[in-house]
N, C-alpha and C positions, 0 to 999 in steps of 0.2 A: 504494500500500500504506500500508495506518495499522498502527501497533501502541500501544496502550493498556497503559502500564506499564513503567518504565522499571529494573525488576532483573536479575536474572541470568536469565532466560528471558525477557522484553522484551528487552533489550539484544543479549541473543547472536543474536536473529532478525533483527532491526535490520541487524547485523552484516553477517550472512552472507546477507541481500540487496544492501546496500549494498559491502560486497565485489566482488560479482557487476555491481554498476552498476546495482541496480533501483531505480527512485527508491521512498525512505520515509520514510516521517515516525512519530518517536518522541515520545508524549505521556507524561512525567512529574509527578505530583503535586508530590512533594518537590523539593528544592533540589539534588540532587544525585544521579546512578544509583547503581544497583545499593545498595541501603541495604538490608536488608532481615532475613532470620533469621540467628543465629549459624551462618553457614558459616564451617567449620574444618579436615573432612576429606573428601580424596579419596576416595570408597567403589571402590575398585580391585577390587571383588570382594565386599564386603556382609559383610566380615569380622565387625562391631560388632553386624549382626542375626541370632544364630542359629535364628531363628523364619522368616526368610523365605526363601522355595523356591532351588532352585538356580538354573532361568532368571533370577528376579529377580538371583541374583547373578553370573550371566554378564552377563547384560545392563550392569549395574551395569561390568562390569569394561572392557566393549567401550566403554560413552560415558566412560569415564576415560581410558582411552587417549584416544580422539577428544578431549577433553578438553584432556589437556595436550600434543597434536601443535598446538591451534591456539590455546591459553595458557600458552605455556613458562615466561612469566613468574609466570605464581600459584600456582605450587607452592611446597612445602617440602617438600624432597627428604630425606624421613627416614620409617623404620619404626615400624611399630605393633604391640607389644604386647599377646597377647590370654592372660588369666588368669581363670584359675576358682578361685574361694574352695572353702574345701571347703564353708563352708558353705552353697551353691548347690548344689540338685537338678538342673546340668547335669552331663557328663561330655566333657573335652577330645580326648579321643578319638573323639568324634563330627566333630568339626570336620575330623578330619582325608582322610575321601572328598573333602571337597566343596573343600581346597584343593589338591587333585592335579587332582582335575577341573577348576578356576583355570589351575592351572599348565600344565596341557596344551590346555588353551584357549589363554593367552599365547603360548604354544609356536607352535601353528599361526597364531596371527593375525602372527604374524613370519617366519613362512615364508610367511606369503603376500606382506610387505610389511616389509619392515625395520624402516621408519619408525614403527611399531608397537612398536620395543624400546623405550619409553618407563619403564619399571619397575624397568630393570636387568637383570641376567642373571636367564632365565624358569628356570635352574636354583635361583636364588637367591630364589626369590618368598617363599618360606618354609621354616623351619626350626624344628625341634622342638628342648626343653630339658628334659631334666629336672633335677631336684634336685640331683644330684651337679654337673651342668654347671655351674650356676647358684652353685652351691657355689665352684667352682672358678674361675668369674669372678672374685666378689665377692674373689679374693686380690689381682687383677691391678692395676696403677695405673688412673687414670683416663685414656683416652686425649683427649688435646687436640682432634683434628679424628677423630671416627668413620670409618673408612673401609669395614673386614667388620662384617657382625650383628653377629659378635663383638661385636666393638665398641662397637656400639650396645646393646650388654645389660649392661656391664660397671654403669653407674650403679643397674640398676634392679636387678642381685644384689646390689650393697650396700647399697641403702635396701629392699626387700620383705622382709618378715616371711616367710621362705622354708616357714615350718612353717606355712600358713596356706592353700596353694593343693593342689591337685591340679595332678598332672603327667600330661603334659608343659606348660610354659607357650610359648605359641607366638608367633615375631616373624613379622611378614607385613608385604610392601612395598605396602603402604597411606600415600599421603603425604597430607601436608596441605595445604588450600587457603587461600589467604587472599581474602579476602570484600574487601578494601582495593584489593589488588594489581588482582582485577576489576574492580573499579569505577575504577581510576585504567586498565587497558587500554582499557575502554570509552571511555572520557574523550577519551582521546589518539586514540583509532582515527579516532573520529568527527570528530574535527581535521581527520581527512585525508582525510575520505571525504565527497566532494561530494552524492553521491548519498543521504544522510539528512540530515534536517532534525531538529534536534532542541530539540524544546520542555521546560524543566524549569518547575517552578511553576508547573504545567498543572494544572487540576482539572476531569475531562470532567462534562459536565453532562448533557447531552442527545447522545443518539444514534439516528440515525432512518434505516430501509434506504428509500432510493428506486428507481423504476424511471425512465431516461431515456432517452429513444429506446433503447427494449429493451434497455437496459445496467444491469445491477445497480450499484447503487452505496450509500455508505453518507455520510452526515453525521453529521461529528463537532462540536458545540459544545462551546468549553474556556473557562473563564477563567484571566486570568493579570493579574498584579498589573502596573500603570502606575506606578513611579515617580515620570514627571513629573505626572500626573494625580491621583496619591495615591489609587487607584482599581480597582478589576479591573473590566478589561474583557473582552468578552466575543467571542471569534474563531471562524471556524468553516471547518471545511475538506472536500473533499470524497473519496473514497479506492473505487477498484474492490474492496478486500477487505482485511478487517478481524480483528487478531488480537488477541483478546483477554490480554493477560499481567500483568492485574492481583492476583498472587498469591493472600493472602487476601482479594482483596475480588473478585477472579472474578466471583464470584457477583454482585454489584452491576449490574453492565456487562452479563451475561448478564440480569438483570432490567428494564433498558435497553432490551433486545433481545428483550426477549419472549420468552427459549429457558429449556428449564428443564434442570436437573443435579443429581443427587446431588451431596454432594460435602461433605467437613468439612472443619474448621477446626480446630488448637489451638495453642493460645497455650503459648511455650516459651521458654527462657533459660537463659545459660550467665553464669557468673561469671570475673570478669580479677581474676587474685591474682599478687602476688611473693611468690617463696621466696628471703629473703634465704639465705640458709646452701646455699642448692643448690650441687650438685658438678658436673660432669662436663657433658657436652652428650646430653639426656633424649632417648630413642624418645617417642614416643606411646606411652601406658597404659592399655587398656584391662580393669575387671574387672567380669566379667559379673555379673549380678543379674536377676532377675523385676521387670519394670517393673511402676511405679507400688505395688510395695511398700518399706516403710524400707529392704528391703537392694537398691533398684535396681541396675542398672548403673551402675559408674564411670569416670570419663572424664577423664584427665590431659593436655591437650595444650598441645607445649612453644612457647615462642615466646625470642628473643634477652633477652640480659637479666635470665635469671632470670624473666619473664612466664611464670605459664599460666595456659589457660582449661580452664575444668572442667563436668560434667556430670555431675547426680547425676538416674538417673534415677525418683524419689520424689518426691511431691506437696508436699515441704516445701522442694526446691530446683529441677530443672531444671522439670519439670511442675506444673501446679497446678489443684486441686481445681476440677472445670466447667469445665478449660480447654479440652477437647476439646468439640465441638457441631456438630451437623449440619445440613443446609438440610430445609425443608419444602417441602410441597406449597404454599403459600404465595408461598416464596420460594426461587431457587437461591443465595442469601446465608444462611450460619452465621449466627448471631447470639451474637458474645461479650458477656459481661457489660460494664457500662459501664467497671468496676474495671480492665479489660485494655484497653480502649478508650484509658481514661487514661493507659496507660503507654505504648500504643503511641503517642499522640500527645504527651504532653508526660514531665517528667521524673517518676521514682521516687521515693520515701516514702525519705530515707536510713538511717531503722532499718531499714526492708524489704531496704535495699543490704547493709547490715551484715548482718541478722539470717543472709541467705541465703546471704550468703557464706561466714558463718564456718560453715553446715551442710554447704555442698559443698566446704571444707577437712577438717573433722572427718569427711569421707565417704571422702575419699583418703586421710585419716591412718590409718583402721582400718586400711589395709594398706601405707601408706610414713608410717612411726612418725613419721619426721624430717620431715615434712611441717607439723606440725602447730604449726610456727611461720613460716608461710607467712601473708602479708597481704590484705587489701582492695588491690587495684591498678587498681581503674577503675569504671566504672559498667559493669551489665552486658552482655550483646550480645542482645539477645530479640527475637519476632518471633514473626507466625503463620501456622504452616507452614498450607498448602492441601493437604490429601490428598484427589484425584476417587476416587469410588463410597462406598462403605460399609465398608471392611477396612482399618480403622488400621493395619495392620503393610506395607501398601504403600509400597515406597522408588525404584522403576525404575518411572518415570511422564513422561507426552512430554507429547501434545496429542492435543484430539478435536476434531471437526470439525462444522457445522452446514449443511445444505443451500442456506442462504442469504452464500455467499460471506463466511464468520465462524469462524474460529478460534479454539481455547483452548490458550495452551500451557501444562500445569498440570504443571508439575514437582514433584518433591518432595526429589530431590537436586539442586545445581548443575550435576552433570555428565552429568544426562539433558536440559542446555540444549541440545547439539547437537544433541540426535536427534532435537529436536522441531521448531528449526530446517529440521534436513534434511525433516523430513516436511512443511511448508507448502513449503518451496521444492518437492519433488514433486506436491505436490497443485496450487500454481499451476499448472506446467506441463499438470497433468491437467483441467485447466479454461481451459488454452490463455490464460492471461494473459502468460504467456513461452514461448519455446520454448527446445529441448533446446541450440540453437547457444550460448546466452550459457553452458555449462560448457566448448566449444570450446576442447583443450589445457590443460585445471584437471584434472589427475588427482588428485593428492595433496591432503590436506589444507591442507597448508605453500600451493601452489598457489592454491589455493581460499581461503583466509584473506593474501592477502602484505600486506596494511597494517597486520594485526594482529600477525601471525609477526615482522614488522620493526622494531618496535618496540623503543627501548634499554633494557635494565633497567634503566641507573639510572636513566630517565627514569619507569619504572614505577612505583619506588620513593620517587622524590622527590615523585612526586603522591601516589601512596598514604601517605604519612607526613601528608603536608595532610591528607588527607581524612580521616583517625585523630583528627588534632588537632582538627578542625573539628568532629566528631562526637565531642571529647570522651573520646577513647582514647588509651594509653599508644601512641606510633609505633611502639614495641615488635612490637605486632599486624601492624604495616605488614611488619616488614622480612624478609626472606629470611632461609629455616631451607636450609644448606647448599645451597642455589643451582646449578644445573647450569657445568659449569665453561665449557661450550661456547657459552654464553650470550651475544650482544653486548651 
């Protein structure tokens, strides 16, 4: 087995072969996994998108759970906050079918399997507020360690401009991910797991399907830089089936491959600000907006430290003008402008740092007043996401498959990296590369992932904090937002 691409859907499929004992080999460009777009939150249920259908946000809610059963460590175990401006053509009242319908989905996925209460009490998944509550909060102290919603709402009724939203404002146990903590599990997993080889400062060159005594197979040529040579040399290797998980550049590798695919691209980014003056210990804050207009969605997400990262969804901060683009009949690769190119490979223009920053501060201050002495705290986290077909508001996306022993696993969330995962290990077996015996006694998850699941957290966390500092971020991003207590 090859996999091409070594992020959060490269990596986790790696995984979860290599878990299993199947040999694989991981080819990474950069210096290091899982680098990739500002991943921040758990989509527990696809709360942040009210544009997309309900399956997409069951779906969403099922590979969250699977999620954090086999990365207990990359969570931040805290609620999200969902608010409607009045001045937004939605109404919050709508939201509310589709999180009973959540909730009684949780409900059953934990009667089927305990191990599935991953979220909390499936009573507690969410909870309504209106105006007087919120009211009524905002008297109370600030509580030290959050333990009820309560709790967790207490900072945001005293900083929200309360005469500003429509009610009710809703909390939902939506946690956050960290994008660090991944990439520092990946790291250490494959410490321990013989059966992947892993190549970083890999750049695949050439890839060509051969037939061998009637055996499908594929060649991969990489170069990788010689040190003692001062040189990149050029290696090559040979692999029965081949997954493609080169996020944004998909498309490249599939052109490689002679296959063609619908399939966009866009370039996005999220800004790292301190609030010196912050109180209390923040939920996530979400307040909806019509994307890609000035009053987009806004997005407040808390990290240790007084750190958040923010997300203004408007062409002047988290989006940008031409950033979305699609593949042609030419080619299954989007084609970004060079402008995006430049940033995704070297550093930022620092008035661009500035400039953007201080518009997705002034974006949360319209509605947390006290906000808006809130600082520049890092450079930003950006990346470009890969959306497969043609319907940008698609968020619950796995992997598609090619006749030719070649897989895509084209995520769009992190936490649809399992299921995509799970569907190549299916389709191996359905093409007789393994058989059914090697899940022999793996029922559970926990089961199924033990090099991963065993992993110490602060071992998690002490790489993750490198990998911040290496990539030039506050360790702040690194470190655990309330931590499950049962944790080793």
């Amino acid at each position: 087995m090859g996999v091409v691409g070594g992020g959060v859907a490269g990596s986790t499929v790696a995984l979860r072969l290599a878990e299993l004992g199947i040999p694989v080999t991981l080819i990474e460009e950069g210096a290091t996994l899982v680098n990739g777009p500002p991943i921040c939150h758990l989509h527990a249920g696809g709360n942040l998108y009210r544009e997309i259908s309900d399956k997409q946000c069951v779906t969403l809610l099922r590979q969250s759970i699977d999620t954090l059963r086999v990365f207990p460590h990359t969570a931040n175990i805290r609620p999200t906050v969902i608010a409607v401006p009045l001045r937004d053509s939605g109404n919050p009242d709508t939201l509310l079918p589709r999180l009973k319908l959540l909730q009684n989905v949780y409900k059953k996925l934990i009667e089927q399997d305990a191990g599935n209460a991953v979220l909390g009490d499936p009573d507690e998944y969410f909870k309504v507020y209106q105006q007087q509550d919120l009211i009524n909060l905002a008297a109370k102290n600030l509580p030290l360690m959050p333990v009820s919603l309560d709790d967790w709402m207490v900072p945001v009724a005293k900083n929200l401009n309360l005469n500003e939203f429509k009610y009710p404002i809703i909390m939902v146990q939506e946690y956050g991910l960290s994008i660090f903590r991944i990439a520092a599990t990946a790291s250490l997993a494959f410490a321990k797991l013989p059966a992947c080889k892993v190549y970083t400062n890999a750049k695949v060159t050439h890839i060509e399907k051969s037939d061998s005594e009637n055996q499908q197979a594929w060649n991969i040529s990489f170069q990788r830089f010689n040190e003692q040579l001062n040189d990149h040399q050029t290696e090559n290797i040979t692999v029965d089936y081949l997954v493609n998980a080169c996020g944004y550049r998909t498309g490249s590798l599939d052109d490689m491959a002679a296959v063609t695919r619908n399939r966009m691209v866009e370039f996005k980014a999220a800004y790292v600000t301190q609030w010196p003056t912050c109180e209390g210990v923040w939920p996530e804050v979400i307040f909806h907006g019509e994307r890609g207009t000035p009053n987009g969605m806004a997005q407040l997400t808390p990290y240790p430290d007084g750190y958040f990262q923010l997300h203004g969804m408007t062409e002047d901060i988290t989006l940008f003008k031409k950033g979305l683009v699609s593949s042609t009949k030419q080619s299954a690769q989007p084609k970004l402008e060079e402008h995006f190119i430049s940033k995704l490979k070297t550093q930022w223009k620092p008035f661009e740092v500035t400039a953007r920053t201080q518009r997705a501060i002034n974006h949360i201050a319209q509605f947390v007043p006290t906000f808006d002495d809130a600082i520049v705290g890092g450079n930003p986290l950006f990346g470009a996401q890969q959306i497969p077909g043609n319907d940008p508001t698609l968020r619950a996306a796995d992997v598609s498959f090619e006749d030719q022993r070649y897989a895509r696993s084209e995520i769009v969330k992190a936490s649809s990296a399992i299921s995509a995962a799970d569907a190549i290990l299916d389709k191996l077996v359905e093409e007789g590369l393994i058989t059914k015996d090697i899940f022999a006694g793996l029922l559970s998850r926990e089961e199924q992932f033990q090099v991963t699941h065993a992993l110490n957290t602060e071992d998690v966390v002490r790489v993750a904090e490198q990998l911040a500092k290496n990539r030039h971020f506050p360790k702040a991003l690194a470190q655990p937002v309330n931590i499950a207590k049962n944790q080793k």
